[in-house]
Each structure stands twice: as structure tokens, then as C-alpha cells.
PyMOL Python script that loads the backbone (N, CA, C, O; Angstrom):
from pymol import cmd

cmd.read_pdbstr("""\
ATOM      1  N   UNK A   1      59.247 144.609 115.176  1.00  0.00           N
ATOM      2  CA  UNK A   1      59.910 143.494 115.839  1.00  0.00           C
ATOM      3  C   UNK A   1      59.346 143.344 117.258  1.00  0.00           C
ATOM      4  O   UNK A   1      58.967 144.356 117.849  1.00  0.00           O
ATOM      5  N   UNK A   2      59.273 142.171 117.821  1.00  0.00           N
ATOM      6  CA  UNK A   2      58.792 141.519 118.891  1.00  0.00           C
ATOM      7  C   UNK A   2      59.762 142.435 119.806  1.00  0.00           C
ATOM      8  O   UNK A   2      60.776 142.947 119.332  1.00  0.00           O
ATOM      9  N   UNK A   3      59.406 142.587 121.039  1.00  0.00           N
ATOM     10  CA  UNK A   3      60.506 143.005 122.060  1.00  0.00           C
ATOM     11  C   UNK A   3      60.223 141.618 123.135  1.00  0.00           C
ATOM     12  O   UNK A   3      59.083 141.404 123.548  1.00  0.00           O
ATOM     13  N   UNK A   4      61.220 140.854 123.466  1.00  0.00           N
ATOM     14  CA  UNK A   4      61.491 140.118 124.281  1.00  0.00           C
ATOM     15  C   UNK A   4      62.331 140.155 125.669  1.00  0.00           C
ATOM     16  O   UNK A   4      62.575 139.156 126.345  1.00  0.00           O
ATOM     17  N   UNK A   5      62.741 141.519 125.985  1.00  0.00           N
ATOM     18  CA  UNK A   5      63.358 141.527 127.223  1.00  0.00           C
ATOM     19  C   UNK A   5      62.393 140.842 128.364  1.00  0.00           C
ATOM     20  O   UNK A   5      61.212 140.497 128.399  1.00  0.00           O
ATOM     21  N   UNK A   6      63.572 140.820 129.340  1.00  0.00           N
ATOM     22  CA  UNK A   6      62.589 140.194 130.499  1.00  0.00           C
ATOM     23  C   UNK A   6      63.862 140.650 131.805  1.00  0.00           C
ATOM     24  O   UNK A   6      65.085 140.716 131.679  1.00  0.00           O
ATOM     25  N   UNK A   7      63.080 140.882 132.909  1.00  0.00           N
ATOM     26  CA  UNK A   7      63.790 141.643 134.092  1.00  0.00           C
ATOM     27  C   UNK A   7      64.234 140.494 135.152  1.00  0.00           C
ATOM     28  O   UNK A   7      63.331 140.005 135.830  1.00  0.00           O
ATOM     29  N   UNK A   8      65.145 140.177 135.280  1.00  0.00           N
ATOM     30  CA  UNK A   8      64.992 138.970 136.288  1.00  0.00           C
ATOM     31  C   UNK A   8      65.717 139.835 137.838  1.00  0.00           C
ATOM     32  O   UNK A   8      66.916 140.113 137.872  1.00  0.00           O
ATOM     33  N   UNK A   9      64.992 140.086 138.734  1.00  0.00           N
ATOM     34  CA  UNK A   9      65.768 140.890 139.625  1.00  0.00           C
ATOM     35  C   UNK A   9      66.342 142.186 139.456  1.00  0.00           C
ATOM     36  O   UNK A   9      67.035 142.664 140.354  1.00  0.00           O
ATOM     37  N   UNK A  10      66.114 142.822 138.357  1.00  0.00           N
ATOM     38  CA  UNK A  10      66.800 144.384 138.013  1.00  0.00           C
ATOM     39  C   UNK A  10      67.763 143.867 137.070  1.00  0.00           C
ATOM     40  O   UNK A  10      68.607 144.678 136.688  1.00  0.00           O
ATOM     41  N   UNK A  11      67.819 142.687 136.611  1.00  0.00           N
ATOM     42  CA  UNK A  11      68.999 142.533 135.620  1.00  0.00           C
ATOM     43  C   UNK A  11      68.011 142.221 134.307  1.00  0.00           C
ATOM     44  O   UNK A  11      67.316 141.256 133.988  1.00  0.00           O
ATOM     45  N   UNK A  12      68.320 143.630 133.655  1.00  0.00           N
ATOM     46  CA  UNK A  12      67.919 143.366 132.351  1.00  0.00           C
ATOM     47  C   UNK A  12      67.896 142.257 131.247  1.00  0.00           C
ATOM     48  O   UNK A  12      69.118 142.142 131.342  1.00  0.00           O
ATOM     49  N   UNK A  13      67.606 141.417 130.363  1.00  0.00           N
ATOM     50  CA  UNK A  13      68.205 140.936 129.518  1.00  0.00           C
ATOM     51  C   UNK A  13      67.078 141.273 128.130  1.00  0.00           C
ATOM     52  O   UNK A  13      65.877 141.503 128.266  1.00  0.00           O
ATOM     53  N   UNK A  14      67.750 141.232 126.952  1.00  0.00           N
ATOM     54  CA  UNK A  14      67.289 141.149 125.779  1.00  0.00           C
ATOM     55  C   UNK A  14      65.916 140.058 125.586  1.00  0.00           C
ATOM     56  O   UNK A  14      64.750 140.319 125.290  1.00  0.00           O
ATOM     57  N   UNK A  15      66.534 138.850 125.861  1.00  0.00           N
ATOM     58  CA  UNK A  15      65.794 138.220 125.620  1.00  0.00           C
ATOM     59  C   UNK A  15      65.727 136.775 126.406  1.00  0.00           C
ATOM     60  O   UNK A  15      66.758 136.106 126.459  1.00  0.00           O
ATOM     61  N   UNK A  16      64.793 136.402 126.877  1.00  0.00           N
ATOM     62  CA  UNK A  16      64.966 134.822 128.103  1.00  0.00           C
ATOM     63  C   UNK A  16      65.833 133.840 127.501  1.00  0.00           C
ATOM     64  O   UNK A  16      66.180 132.956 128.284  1.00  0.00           O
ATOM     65  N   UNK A  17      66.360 133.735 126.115  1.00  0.00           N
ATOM     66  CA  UNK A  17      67.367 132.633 125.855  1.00  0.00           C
ATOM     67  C   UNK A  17      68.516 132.585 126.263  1.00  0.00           C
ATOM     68  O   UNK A  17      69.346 133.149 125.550  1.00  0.00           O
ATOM     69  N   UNK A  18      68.862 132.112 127.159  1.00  0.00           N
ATOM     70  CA  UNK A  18      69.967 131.946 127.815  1.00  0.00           C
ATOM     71  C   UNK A  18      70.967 129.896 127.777  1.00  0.00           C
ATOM     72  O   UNK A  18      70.524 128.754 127.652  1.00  0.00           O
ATOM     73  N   UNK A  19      72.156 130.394 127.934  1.00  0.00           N
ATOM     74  CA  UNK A  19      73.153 129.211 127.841  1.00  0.00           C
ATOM     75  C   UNK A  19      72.611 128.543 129.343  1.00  0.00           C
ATOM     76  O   UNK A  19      71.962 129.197 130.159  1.00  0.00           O
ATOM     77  N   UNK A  20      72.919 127.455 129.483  1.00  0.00           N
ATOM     78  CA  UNK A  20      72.970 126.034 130.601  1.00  0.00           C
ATOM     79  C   UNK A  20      74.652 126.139 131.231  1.00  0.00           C
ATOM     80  O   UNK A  20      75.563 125.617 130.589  1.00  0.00           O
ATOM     81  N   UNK A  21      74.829 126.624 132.103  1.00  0.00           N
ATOM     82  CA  UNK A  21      76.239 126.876 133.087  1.00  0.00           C
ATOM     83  C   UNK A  21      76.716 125.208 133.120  1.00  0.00           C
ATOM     84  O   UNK A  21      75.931 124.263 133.193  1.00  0.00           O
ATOM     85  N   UNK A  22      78.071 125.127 133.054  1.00  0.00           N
ATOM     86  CA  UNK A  22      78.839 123.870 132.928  1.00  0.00           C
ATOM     87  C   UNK A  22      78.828 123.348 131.447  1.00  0.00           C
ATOM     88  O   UNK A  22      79.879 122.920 130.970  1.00  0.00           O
ATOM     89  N   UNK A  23      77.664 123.370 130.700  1.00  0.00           N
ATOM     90  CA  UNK A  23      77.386 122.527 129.400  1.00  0.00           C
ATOM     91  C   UNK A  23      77.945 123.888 128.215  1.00  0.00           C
ATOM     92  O   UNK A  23      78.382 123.589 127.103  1.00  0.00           O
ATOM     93  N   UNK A  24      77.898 124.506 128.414  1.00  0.00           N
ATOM     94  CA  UNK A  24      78.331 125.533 127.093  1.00  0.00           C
ATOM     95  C   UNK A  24      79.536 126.329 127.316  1.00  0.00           C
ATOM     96  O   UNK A  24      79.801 127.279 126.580  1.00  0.00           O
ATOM     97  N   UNK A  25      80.411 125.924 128.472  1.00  0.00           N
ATOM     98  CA  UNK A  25      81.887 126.308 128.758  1.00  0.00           C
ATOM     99  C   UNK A  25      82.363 127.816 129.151  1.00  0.00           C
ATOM    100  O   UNK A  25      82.413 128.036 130.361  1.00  0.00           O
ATOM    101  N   UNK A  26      82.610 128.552 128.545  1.00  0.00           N
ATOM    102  CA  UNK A  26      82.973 129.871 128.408  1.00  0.00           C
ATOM    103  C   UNK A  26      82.140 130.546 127.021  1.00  0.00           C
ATOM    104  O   UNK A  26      82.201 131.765 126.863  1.00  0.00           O
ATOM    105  N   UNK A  27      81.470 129.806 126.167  1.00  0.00           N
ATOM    106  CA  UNK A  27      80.716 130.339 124.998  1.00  0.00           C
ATOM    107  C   UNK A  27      82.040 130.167 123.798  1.00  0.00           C
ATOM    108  O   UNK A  27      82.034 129.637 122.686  1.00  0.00           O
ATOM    109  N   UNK A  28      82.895 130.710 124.400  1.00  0.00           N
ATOM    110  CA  UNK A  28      83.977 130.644 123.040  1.00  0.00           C
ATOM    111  C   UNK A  28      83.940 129.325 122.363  1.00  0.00           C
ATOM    112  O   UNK A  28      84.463 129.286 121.249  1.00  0.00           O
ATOM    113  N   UNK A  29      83.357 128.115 122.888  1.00  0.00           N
ATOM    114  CA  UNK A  29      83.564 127.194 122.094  1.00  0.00           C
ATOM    115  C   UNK A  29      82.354 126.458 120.978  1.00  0.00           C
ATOM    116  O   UNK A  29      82.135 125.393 120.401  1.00  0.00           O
ATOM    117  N   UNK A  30      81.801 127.774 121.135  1.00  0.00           N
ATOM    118  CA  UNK A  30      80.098 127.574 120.331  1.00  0.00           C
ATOM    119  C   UNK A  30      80.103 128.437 119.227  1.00  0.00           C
ATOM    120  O   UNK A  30      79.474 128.228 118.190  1.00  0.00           O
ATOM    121  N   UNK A  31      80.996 129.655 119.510  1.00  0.00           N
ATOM    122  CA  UNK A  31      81.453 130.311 118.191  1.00  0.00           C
ATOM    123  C   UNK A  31      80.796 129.608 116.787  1.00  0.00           C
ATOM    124  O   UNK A  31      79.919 130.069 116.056  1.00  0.00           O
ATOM    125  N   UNK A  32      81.191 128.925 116.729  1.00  0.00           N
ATOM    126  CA  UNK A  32      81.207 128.605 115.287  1.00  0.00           C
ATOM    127  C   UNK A  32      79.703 128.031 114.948  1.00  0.00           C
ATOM    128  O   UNK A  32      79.270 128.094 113.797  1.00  0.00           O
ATOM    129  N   UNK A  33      79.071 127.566 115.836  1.00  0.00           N
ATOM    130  CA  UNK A  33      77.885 127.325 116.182  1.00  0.00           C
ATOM    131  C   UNK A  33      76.108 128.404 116.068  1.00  0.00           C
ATOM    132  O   UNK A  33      74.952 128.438 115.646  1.00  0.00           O
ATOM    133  N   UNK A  34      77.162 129.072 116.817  1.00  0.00           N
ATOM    134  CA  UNK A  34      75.716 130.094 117.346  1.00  0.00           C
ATOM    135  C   UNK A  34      76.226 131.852 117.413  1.00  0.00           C
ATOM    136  O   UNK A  34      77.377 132.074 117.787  1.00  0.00           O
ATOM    137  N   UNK A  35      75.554 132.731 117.134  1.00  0.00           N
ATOM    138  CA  UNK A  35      76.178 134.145 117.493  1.00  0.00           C
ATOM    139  C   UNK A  35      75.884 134.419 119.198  1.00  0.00           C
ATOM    140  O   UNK A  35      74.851 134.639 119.830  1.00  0.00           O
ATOM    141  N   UNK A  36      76.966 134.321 119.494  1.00  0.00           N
ATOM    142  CA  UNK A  36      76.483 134.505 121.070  1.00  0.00           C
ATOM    143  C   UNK A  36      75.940 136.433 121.352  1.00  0.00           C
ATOM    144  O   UNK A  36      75.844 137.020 122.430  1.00  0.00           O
ATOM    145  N   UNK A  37      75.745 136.848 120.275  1.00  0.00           N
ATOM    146  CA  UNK A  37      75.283 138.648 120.453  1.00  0.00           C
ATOM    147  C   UNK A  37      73.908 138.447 120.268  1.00  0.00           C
ATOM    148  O   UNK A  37      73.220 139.425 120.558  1.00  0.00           O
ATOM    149  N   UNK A  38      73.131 137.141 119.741  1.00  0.00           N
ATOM    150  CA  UNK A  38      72.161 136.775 119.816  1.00  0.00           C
ATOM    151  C   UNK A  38      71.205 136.282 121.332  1.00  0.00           C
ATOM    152  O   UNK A  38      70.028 136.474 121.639  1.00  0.00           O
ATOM    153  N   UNK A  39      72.271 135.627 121.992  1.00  0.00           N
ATOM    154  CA  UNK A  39      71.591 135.476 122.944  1.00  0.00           C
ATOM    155  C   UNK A  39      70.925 136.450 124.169  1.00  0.00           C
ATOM    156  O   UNK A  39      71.178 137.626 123.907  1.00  0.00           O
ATOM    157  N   UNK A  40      70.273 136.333 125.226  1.00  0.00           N
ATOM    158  CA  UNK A  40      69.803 136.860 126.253  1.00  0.00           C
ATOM    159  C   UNK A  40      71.294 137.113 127.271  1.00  0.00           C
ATOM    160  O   UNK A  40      71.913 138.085 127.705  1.00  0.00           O
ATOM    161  N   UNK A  41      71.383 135.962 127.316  1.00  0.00           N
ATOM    162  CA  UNK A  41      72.681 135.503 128.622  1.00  0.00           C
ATOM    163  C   UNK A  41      73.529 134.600 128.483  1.00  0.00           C
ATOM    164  O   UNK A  41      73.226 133.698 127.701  1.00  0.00           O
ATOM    165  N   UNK A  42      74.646 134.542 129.070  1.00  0.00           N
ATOM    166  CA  UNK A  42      75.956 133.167 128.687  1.00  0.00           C
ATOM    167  C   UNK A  42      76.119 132.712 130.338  1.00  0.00           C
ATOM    168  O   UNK A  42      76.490 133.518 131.192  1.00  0.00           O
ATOM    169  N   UNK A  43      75.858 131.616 130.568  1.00  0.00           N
ATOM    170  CA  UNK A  43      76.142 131.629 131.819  1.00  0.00           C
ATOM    171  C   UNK A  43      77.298 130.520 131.658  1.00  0.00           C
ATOM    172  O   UNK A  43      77.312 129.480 131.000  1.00  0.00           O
ATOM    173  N   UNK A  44      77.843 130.855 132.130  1.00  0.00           N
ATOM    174  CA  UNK A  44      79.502 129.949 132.147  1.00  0.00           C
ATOM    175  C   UNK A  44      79.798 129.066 133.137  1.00  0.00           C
ATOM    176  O   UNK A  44      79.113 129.097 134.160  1.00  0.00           O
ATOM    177  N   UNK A  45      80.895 128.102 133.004  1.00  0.00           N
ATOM    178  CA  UNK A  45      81.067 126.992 133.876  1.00  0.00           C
ATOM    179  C   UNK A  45      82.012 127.389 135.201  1.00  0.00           C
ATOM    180  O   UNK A  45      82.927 128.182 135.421  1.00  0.00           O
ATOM    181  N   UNK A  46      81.339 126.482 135.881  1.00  0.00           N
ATOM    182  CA  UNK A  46      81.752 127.180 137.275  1.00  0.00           C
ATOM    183  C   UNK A  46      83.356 126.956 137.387  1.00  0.00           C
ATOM    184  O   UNK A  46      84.198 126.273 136.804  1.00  0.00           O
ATOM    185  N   UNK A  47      83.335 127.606 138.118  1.00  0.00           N
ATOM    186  CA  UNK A  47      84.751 128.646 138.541  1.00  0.00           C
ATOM    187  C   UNK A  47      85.172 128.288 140.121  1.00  0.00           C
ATOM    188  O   UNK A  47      84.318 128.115 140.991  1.00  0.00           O
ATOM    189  N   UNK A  48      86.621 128.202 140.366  1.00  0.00           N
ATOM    190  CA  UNK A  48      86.594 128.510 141.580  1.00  0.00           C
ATOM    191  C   UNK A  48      87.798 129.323 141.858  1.00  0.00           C
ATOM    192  O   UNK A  48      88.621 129.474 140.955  1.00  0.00           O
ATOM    193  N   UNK A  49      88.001 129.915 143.139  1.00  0.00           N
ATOM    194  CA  UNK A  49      89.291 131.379 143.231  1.00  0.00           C
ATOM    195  C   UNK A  49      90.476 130.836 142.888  1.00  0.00           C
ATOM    196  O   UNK A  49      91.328 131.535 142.339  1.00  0.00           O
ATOM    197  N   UNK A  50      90.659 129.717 143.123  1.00  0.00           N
ATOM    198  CA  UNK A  50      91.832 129.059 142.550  1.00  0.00           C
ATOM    199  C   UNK A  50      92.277 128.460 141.587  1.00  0.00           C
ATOM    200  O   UNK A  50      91.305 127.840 141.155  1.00  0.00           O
ATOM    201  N   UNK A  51      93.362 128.185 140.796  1.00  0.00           N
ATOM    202  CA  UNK A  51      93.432 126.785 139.841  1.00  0.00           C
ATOM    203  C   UNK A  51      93.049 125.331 140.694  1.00  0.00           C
ATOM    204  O   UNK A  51      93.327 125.019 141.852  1.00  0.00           O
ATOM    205  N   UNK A  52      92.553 124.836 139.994  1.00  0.00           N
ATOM    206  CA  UNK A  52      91.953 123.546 140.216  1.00  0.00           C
ATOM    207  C   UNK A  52      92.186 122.501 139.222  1.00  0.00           C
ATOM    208  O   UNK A  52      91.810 122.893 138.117  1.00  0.00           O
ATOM    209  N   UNK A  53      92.720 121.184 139.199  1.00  0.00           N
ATOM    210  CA  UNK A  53      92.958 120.112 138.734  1.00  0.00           C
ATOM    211  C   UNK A  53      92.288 119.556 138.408  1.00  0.00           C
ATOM    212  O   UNK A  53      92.677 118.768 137.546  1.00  0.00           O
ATOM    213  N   UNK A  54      90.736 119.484 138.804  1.00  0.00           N
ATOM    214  CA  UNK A  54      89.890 118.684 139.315  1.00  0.00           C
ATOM    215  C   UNK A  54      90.227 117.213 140.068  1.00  0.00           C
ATOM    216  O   UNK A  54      91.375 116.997 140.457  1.00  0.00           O
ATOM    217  N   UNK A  55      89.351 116.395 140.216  1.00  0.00           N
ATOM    218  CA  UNK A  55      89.432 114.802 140.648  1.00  0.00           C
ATOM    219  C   UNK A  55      90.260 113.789 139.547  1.00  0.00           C
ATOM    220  O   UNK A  55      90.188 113.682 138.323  1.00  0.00           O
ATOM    221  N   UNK A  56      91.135 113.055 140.652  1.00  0.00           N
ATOM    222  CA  UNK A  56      91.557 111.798 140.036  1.00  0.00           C
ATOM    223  C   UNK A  56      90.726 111.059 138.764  1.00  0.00           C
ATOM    224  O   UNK A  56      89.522 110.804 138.727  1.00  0.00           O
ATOM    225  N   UNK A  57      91.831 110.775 137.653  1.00  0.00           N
ATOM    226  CA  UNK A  57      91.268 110.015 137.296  1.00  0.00           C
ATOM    227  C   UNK A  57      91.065 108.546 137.433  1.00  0.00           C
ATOM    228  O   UNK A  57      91.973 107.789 137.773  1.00  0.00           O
ATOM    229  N   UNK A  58      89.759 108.132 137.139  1.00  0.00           N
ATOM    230  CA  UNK A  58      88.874 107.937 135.419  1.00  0.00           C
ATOM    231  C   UNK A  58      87.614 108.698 136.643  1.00  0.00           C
ATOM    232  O   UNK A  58      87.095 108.345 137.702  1.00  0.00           O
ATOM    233  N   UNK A  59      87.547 110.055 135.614  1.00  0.00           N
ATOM    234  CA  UNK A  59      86.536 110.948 135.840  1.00  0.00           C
ATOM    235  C   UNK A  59      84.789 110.571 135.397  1.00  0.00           C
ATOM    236  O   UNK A  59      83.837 111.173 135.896  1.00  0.00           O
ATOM    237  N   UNK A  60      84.688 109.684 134.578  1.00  0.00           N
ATOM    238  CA  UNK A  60      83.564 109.141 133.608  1.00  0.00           C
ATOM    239  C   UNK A  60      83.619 107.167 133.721  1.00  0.00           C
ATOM    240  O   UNK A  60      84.456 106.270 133.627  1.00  0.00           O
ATOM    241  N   UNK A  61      82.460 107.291 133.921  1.00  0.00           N
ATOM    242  CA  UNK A  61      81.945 105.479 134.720  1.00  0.00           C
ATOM    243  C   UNK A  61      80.571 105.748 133.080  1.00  0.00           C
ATOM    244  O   UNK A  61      80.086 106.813 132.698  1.00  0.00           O
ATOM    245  N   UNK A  62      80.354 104.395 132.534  1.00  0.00           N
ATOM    246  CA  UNK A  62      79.044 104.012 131.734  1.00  0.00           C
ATOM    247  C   UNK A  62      78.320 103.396 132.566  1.00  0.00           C
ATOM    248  O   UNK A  62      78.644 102.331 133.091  1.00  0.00           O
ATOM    249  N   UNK A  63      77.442 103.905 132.735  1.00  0.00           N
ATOM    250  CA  UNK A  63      76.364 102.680 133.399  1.00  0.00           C
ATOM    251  C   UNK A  63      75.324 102.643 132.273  1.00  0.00           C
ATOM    252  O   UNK A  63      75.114 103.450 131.368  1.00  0.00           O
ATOM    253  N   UNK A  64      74.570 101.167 132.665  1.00  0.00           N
ATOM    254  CA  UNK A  64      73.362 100.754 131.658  1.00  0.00           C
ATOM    255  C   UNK A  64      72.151 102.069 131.491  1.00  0.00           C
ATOM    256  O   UNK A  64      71.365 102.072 130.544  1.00  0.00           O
ATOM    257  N   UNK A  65      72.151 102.875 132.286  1.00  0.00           N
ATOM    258  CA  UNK A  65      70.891 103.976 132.120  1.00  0.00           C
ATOM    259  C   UNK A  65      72.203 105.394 131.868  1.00  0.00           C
ATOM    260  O   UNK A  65      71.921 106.366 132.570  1.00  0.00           O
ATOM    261  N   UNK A  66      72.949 105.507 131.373  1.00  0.00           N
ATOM    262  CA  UNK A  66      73.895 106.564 131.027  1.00  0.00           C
ATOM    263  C   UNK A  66      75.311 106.697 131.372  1.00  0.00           C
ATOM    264  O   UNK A  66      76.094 105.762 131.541  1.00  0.00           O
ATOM    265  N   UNK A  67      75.612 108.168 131.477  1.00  0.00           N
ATOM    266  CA  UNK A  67      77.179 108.051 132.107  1.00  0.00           C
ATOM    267  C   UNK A  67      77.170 108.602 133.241  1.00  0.00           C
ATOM    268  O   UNK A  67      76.077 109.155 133.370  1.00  0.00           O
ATOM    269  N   UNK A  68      78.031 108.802 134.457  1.00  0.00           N
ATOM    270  CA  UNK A  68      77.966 109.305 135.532  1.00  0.00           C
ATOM    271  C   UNK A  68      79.531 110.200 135.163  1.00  0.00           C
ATOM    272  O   UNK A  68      80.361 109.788 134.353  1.00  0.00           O
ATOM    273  N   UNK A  69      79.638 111.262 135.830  1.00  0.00           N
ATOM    274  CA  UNK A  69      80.954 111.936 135.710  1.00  0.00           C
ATOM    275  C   UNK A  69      81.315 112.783 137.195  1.00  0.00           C
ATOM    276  O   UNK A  69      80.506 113.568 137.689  1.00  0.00           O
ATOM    277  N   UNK A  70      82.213 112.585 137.606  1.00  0.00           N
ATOM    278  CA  UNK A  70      83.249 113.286 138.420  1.00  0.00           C
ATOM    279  C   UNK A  70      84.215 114.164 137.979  1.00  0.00           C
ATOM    280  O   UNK A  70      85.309 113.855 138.452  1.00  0.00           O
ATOM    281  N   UNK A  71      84.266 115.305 137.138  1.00  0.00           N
ATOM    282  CA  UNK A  71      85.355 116.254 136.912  1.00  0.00           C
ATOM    283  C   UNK A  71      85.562 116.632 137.899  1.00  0.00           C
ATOM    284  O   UNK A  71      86.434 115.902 138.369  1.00  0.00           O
ATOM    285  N   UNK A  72      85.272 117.442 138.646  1.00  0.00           N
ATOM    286  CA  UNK A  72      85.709 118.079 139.839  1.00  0.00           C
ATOM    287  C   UNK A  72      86.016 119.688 139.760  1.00  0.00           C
ATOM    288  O   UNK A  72      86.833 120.293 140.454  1.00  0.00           O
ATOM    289  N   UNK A  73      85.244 120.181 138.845  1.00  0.00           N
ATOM    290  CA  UNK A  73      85.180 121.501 138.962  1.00  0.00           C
ATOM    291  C   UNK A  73      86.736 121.979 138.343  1.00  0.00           C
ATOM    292  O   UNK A  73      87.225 123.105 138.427  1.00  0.00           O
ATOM    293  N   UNK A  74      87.400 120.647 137.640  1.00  0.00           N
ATOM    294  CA  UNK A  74      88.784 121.616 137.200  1.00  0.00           C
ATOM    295  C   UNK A  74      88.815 122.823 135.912  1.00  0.00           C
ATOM    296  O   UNK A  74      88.286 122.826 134.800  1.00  0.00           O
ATOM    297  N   UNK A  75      89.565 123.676 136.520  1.00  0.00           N
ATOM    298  CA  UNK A  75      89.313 125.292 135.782  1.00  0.00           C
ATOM    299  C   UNK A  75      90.524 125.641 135.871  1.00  0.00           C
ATOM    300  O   UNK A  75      91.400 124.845 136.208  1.00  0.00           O
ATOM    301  N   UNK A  76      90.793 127.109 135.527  1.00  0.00           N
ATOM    302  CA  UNK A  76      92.190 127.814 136.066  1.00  0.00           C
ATOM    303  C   UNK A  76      92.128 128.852 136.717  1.00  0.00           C
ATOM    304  O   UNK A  76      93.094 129.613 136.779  1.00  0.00           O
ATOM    305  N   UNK A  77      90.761 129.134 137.451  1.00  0.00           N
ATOM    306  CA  UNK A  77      90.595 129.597 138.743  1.00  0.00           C
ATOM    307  C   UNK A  77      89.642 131.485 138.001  1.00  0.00           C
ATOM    308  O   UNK A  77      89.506 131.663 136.790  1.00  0.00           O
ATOM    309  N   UNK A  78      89.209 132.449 138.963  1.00  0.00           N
ATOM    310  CA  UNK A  78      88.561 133.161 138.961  1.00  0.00           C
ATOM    311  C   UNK A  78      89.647 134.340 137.964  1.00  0.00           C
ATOM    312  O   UNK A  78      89.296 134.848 136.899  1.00  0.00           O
ATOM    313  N   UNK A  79      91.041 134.574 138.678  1.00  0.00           N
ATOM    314  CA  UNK A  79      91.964 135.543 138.022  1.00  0.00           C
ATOM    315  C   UNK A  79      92.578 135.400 136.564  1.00  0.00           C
ATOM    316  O   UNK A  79      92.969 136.390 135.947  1.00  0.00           O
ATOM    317  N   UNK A  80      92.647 133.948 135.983  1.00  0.00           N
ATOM    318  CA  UNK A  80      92.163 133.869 134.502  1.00  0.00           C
ATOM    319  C   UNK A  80      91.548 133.914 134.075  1.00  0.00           C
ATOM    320  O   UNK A  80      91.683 134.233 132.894  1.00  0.00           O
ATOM    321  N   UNK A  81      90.092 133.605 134.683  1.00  0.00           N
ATOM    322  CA  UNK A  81      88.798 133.956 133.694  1.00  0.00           C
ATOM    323  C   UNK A  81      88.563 135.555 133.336  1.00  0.00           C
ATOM    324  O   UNK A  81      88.244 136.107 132.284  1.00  0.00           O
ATOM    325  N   UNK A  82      88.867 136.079 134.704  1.00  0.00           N
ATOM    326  CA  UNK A  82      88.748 137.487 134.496  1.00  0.00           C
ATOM    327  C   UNK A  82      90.030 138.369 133.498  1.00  0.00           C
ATOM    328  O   UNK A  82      89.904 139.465 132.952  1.00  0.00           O
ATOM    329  N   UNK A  83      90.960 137.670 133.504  1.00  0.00           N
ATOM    330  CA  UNK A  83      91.898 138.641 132.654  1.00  0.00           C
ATOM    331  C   UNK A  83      92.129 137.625 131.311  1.00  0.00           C
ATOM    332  O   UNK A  83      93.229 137.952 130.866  1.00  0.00           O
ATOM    333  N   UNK A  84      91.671 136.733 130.626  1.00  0.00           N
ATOM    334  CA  UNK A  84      91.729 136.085 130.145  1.00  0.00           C
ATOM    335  C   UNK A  84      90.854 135.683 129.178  1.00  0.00           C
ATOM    336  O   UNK A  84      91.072 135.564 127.972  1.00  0.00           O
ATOM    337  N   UNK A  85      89.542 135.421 129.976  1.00  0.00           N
ATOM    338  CA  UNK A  85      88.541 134.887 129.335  1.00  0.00           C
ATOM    339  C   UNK A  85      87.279 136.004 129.264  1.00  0.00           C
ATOM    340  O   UNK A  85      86.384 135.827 128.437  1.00  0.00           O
ATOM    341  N   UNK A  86      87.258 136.899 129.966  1.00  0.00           N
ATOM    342  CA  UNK A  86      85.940 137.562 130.547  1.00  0.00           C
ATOM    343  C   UNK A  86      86.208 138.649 129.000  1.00  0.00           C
ATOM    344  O   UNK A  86      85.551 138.777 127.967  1.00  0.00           O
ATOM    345  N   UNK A  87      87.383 139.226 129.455  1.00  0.00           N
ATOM    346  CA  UNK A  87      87.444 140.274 127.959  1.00  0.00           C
ATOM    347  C   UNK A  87      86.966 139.880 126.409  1.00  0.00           C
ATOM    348  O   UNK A  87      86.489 140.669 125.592  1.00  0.00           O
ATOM    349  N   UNK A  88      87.165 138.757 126.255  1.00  0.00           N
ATOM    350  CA  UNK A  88      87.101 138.078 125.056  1.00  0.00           C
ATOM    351  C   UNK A  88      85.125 137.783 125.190  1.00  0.00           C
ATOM    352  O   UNK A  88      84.433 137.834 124.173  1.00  0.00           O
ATOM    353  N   UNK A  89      84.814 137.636 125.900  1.00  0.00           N
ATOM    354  CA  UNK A  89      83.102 137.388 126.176  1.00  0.00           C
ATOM    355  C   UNK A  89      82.327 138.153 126.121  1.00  0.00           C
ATOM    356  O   UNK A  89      81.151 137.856 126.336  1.00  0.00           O
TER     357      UNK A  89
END
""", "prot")
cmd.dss("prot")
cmd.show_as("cartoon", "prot")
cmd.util.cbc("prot")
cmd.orient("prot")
């Protein structure tokens, strides 16, 4: 078998395939999708120390060349991900 690790800074990984942060959520929702024990790395959607609501809505505008979006970073902050979400990952 091929060995594909690769060192990025002293951080090991298996292999350079890694998730897109914001677009693939927490991974739990690809489950069904993909084996995430397959991948290199999960990089998850950003976070902030607090719960967050994000921005007023209408968060999502169409324009003629795509969509534009304003979420606003809403999450349920750093102390659920970690007791919540991180174990399960």
C-alpha cells in the first residue's frame, strides 16, 4: 500500500485529503456519505466562545452570477462543541 502521510507543521496526517471548514459542518452530517476514518483531516465550521444567533434575517440574496449569503457565524459556541460535538468526532 501507498503511504500518503504528509507533515504539515509537526502535525501528522494520514493522508492530504482533508474536509473544506464551513462547507462540511461538524462531519456528522456526511456520515452517511463518506467514512470520515478515511479521511486525512475534518476541519469544521467555525466556532465562536459563545452561542451565536447569527445575522438577521433573509440571510441568502440570488443574484444573476449566484447566491450571496450572510449567516453570521451562528453556532452554539466553543463549550458545546467541545462537550457535545468533539467526543462524537
Amino acid at each position: 500500500m501507498v503511504d500518503l502521510k504528509v507533515d504539515i507543521g509537526g502535525l501528522e496526517l494520514k493522508n492530504p485529503v482533508t474536509t473544506a471548514s464551513g462547507t462540511f459542518g461538524f462531519g456528522e452530517e456526511f456520515t452517511d456519505f463518506v467514512d470520515l476514518d478515511l479521511l486525512g483531516g475534518v476541519f469544521v465550521k467555525g466556532l465562536t466562545l459563545k452561542h451565536r444567533e447569527g445575522n438577521d434575517y433573509p440571510r441568502m440574496a440570488e443574484t444573476a452570477s449566484g447566491m450571496l449569503n450572510v449567516v453570521g457565524l451562528q453556532n452554539k459556541g466553543i463549550d458545546y462543541f467541545i462537550h457535545d460535538i468533539y467526543p462524537r468526532i
